[in-house]
C-alpha positions in Angstrom: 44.9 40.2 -39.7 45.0 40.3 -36.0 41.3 42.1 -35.9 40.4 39.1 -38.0 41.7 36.1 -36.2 40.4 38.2 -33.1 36.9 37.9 -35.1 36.9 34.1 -36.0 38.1 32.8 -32.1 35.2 35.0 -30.7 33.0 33.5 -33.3 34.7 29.7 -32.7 34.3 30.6 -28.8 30.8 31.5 -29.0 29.6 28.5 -31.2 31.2 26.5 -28.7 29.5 27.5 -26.3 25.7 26.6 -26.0 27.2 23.0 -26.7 29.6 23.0 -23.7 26.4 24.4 -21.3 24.1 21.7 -23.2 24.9 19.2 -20.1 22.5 16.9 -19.0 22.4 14.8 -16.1 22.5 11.5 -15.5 21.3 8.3 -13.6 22.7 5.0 -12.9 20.5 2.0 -13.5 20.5 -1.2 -11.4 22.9 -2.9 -13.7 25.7 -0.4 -13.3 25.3 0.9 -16.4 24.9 5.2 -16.3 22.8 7.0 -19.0 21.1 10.4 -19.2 18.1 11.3 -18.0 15.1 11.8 -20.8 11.7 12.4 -20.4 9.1 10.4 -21.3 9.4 11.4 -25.6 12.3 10.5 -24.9 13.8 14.2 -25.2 16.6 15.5 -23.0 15.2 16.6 -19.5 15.5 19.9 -18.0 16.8 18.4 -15.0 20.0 20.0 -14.0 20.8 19.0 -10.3 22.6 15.7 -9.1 23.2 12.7 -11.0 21.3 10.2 -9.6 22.8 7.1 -7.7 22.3 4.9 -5.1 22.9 7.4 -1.2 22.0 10.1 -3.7 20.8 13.0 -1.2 18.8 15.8 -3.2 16.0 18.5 -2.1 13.0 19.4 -4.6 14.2 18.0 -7.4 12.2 18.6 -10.2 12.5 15.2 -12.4 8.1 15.6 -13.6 7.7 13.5 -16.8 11.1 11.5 -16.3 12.2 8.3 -18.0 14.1 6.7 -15.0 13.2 2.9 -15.7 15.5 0.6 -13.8 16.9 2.9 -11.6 19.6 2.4 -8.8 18.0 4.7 -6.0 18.6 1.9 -3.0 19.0 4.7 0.1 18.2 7.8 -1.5 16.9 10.6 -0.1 14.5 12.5 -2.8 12.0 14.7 -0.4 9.9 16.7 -1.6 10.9 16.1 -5.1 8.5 16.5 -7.9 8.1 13.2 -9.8 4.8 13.8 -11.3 3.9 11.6 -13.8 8.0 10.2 -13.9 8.3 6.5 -15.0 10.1 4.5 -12.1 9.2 1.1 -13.3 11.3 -1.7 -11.6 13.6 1.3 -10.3 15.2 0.2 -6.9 14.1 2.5 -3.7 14.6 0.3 -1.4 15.4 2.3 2.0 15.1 5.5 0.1 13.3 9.0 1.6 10.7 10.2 0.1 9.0 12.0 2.1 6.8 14.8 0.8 7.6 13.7 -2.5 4.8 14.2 -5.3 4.4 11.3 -7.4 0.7 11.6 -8.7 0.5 9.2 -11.9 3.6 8.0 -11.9 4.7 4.5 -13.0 6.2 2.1 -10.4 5.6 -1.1 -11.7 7.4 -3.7 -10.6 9.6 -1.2 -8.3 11.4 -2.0 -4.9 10.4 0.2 -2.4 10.8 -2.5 1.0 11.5 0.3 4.1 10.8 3.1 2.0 9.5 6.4 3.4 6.4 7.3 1.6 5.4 9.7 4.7 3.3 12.5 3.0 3.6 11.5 -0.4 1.4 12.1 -3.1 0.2 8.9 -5.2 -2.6 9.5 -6.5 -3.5 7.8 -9.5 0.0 6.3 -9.7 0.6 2.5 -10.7 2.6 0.4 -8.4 1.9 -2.9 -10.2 3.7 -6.1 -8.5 5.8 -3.4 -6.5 7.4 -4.2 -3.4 6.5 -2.4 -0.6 7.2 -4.7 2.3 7.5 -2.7 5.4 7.4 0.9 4.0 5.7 3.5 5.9 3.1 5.7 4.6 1.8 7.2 7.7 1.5 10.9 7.3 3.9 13.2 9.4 3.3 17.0 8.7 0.5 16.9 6.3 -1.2 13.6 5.0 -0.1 11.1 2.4 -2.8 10.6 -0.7 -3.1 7.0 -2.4 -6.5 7.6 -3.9 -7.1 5.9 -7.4 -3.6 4.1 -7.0 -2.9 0.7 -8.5 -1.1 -2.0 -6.1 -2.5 -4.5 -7.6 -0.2 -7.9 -6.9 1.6 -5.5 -4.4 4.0 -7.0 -1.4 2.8 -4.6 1.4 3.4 -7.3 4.1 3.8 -5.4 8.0 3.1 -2.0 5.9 2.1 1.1 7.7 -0.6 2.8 6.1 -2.6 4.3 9.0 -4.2 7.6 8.5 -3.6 7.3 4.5 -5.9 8.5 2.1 -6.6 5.5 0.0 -10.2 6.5 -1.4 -11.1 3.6 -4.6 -7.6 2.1 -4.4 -6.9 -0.7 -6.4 -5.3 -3.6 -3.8 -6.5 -6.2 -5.7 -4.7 -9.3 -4.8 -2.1 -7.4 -2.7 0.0 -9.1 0.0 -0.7 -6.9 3.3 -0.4 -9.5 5.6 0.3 -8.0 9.3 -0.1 -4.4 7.9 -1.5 -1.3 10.0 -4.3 0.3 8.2 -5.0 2.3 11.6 -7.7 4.8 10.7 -7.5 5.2 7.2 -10.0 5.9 5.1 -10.4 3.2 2.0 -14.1 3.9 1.0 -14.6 2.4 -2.1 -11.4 0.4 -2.2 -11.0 -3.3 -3.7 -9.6 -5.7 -1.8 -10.3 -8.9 -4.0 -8.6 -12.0 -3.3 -5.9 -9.3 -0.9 -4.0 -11.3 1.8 -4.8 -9.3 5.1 -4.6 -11.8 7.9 -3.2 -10.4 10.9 -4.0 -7.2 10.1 -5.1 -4.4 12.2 -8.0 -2.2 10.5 -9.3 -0.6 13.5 -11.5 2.7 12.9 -10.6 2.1 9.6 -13.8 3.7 7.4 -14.2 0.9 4.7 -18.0 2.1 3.2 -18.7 0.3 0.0 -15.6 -1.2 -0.1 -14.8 -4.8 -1.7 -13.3 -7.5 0.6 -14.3 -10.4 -1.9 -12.7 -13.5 -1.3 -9.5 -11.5 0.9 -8.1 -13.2 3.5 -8.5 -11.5 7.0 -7.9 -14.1 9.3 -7.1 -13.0 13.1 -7.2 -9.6 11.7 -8.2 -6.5 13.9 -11.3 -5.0 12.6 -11.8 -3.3 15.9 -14.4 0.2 15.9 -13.9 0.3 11.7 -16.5 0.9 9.7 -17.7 -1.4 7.4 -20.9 0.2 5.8 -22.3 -1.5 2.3 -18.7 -3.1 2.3 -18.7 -6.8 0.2 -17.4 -9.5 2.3 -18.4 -12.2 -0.2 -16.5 -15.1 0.5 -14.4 -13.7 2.4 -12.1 -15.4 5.2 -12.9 -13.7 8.7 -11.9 -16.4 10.7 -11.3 -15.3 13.8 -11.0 -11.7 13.7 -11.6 -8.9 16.0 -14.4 -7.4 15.1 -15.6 -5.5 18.2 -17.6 -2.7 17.7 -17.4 -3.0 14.3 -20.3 -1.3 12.2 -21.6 -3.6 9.4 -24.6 -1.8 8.2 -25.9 -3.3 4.7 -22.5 -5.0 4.3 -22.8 -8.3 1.9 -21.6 -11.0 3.5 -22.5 -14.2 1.3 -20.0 -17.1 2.1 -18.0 -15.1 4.4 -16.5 -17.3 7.0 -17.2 -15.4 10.9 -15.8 -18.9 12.6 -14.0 -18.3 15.8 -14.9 -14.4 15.4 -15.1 -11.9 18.1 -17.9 -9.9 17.4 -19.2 -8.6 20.2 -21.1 -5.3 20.6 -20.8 -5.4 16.8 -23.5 -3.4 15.3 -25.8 -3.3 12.3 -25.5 -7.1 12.0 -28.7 -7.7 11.0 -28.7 -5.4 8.1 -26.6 -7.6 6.5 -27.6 -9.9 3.5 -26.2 -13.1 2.3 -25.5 -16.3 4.4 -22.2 -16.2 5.8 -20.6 -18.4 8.3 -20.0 -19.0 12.0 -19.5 -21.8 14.4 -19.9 -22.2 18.2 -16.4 -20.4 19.2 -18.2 -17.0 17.5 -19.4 -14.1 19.6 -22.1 -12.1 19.2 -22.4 -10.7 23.2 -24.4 -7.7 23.1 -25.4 -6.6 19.4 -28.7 -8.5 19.6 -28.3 -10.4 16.7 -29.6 -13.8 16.0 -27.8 -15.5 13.3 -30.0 -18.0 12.8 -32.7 -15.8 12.2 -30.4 -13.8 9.5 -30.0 -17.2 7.9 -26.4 -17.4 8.6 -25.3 -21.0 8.7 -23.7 -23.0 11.7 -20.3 -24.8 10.6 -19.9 -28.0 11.6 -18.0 -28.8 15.3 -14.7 -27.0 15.1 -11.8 -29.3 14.6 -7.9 -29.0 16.4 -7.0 -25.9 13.9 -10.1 -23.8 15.0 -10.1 -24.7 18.4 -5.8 -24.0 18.6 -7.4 -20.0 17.2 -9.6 -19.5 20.0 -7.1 -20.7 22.3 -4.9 -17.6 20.4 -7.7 -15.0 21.0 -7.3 -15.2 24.4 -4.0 -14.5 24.6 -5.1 -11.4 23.2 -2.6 -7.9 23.2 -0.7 -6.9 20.0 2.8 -7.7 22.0 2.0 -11.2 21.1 1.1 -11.5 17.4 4.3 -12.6 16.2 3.7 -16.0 19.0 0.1 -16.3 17.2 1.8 -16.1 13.4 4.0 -18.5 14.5 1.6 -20.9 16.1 -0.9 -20.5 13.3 2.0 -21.6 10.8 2.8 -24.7 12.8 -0.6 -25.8 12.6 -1.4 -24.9 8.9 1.9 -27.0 7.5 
């Protein structure tokens, strides 16, 4: 009898077992609620490591493929973690870290990532939908940080920092980026439509075939980019820095140069469409006629242009938040 019950608790014990080591972690979503973390068929994840919470601090996690919709990650730190492909929709990252991390085709929709660190991430082809993204920094530290193919359409980038990024045929259609730094980038092939840019600063930026339809890029710094085939149809340009700019073949049909500083621009007259311009706009030293382009002479600037050139000469990035303010007063 003893060798017996001996038998049965060893075969109790080891039934036991794999249920007692089939753990699996969990997540807290932005209603307080906790459940466990699934993948995407909605099977339990291999993820073993931290639950994840708001301060959460956690190293190469490997969460590829997970279901993590509405999560509470405010203040995170998540570097280098793999999150290939994970579904983050309307998951709250605001202030979190995650730098390094890999997030190729993964879903943000309608995430919060304001003051995130996005330094050396990988986003390719990843949808960030009507995200909010208000002053997060992408600006590569170590290595360099890859948007290419990403959606942010409907984004809020406003006073982002997205200089040196990798943004080849992003989507930023309709994107809020006011007073964001797009500081040498590269966004060939990007689209822009209907984007809200003004105030931006897109110097050396390379911009070939890229689609500023109808954005808005008042006062913004277009300083040294390069503009080449780029569509500025109906776009807003109003005075913008646009010195040394290169505009070879760029379209430029409706697009509004009023108040412009365009001097030592160059490739102007390769441009085609009639755009816009007035007597406050500066061509000095790129040789271009406009009225022999066909470009067409606004009528005699009222109060609101003339208070914009008055801001040009203030000039100096130190002062840009004066300008925003003074250009607010005078638009209502």
């Amino acid at each position: 009898m003893p060798a017996r019950s001996s038998l049965c608790l060893a075969l109790v014990a080891g039934l036991c077992l794999p249920s007692a080591l089939a753990w699996t972690a969990t997540y807290e979503l932005t209603d307080g609620e906790v459940e466990e973390i699934l993948d995407r068929d909605g099977a339990p994840h291999s993820y073993s490591g931290t639950d994840l919470a708001p301060d959460v601090y956690t190293l190469d996690a490997d969460l590829q493929n997970a279901a993590l919709p509405d999560a509470a990650l405010e203040d995170a730190v998540l570097e280098e973690a793999n999150l290939q492909s994970a579904d983050l929709s309307r998951a709250d990252l605001d202030f979190g870290d995650l730098f390094g991390a890999n997030l190729t085709n993964a879903i943000l929709d309608a995430a919060s990532l304001g003051t995130a660190f996005l330094n050396d991430c990988d986003l390719e082809g990843a949808s960030l939908v009507g995200a909010n993204l208000n002053d997060a920094d992408f600006a590569p530290f170590d290595g360099s940080t890859q948007l290419k193919d990403a959606n942010f359409t409907d984004a809020l980038m406003a006073r982002g920092y997205l200089d040196y990024v990798n943004a080849h045929g992003t989507n930023f259609t309709r994107a809020d980026l006011h007073e964001a730094t797009l500081f040498s980038g590269d966004f060939r092939s990007a689209n822009f439509t209907d984007a809200l840019m003004a105030l931006g600063y897109l110097g050396y930026v390379k911009a070939h075939d890229t689609n500023f339809t109808r954005a808005d890029l008042r006062e913004a710094t277009l300083f040294s980019g390069e503009f080449r085939s780029a569509n500025f149809t109906d776009a807003d340009l109003t005075g913008v820095d646009g010195v040394l700019a290169d505009f070879r073949s760029a379209t430029v049909t409706g697009a509004d140069f009023s108040a412009a500083d365009l001097a030592e621009a160059t490739n102007l007259g390769t441009t085609t469409g009639a755009a816009y311009y007035d007597d406050l706009t500066s061509f000095d030293y790129t040789g271009f006629d406009p009225v022999a382009a066909g470009w067409i002479l606004s009528p005699e600037p009222g109060a609101a242009l003339l208070a914009v050139a008055m801001l040009m000469a203030l000039g100096g990035h130190a002062r840009r938040r004066q300008r925003s303010l003074i250009l607010r007063d005078i638009r209502g």
